[in-house]
C-alpha positions in Angstrom: -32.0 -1.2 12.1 -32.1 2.7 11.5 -31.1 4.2 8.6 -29.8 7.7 8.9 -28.6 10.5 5.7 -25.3 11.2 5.8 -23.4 13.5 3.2 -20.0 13.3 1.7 -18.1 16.3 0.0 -14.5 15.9 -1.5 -11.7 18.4 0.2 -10.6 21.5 -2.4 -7.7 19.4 -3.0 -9.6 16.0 -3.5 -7.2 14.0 -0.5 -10.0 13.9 1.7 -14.2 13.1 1.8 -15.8 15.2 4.8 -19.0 13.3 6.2 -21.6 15.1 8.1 -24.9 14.1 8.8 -28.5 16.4 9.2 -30.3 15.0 11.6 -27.2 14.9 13.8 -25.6 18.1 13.8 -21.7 18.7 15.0 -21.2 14.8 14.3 -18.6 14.2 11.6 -15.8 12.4 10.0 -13.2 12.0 7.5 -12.1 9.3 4.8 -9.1 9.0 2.8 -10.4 7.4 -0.1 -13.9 7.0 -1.2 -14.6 3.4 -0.2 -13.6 4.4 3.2 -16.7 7.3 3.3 -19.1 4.2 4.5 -17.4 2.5 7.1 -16.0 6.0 8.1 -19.9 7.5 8.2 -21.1 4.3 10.2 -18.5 4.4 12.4 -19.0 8.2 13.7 -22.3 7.7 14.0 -22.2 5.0 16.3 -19.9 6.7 18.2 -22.1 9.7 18.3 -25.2 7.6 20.0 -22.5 5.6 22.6 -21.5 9.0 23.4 -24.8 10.0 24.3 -26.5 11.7 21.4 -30.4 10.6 21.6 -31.6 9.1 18.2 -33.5 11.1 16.0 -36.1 9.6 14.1 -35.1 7.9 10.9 -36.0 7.3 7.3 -38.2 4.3 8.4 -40.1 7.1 10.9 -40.7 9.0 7.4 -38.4 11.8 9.2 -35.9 13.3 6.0 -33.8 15.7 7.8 -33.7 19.2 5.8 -30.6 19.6 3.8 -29.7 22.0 1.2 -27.1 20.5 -1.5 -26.1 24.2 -2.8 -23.9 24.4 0.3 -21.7 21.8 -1.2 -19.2 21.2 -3.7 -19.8 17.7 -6.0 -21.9 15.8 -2.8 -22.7 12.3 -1.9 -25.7 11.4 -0.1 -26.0 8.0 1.3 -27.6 6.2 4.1 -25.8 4.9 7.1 -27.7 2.0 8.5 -27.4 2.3 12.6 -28.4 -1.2 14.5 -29.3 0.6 18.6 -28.3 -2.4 21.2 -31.1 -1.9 22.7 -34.4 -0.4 23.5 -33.2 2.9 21.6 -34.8 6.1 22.9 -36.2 8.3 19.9 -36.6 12.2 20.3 
């Protein structure tokens, strides 16, 4: 099990939580409701690796991606836990 940062910031108009994630840049997603920003977070970032995207290291590495908070409005940082299939290849 890897464990990745991801952040979530509320839309202007509150309707929707925008996920993006440091270490993995251009891969994001949407949720509807805040106990969706999880599932939603895991689920893009699996996608991201099936797709192709080599895994960077992770917070078990001691890798914490550089992020700056001031570029966002009321954040939430969590951790999205990512279990590779396989022999994962780390970059």
């Amino acid at each position: 099990m890897r464990n990745y940062i991801a952040i979530a910031e509320p839309s202007d108009d509150g309707t929707t939580w925008w996920i993006s994630f440091p270490s993995f840049p251009g891969v994001t997603s949407a949720a509807d409701r805040p106990e969706q920003i999880a599932e939603q977070a895991r689920d893009a970032l699996s996608s991201a690796v099936e797709a192709g995207a080599p895994l960077p290291r992770a917070i078990e590495d001691g890798e914490i991606p550089a992020y700056d908070l001031g570029e966002y409005s009321n954040p939430l940082v969590l951790l999205v836990p990512y279990a590779a299939p396989g022999p994962a290849a780390v970059r």
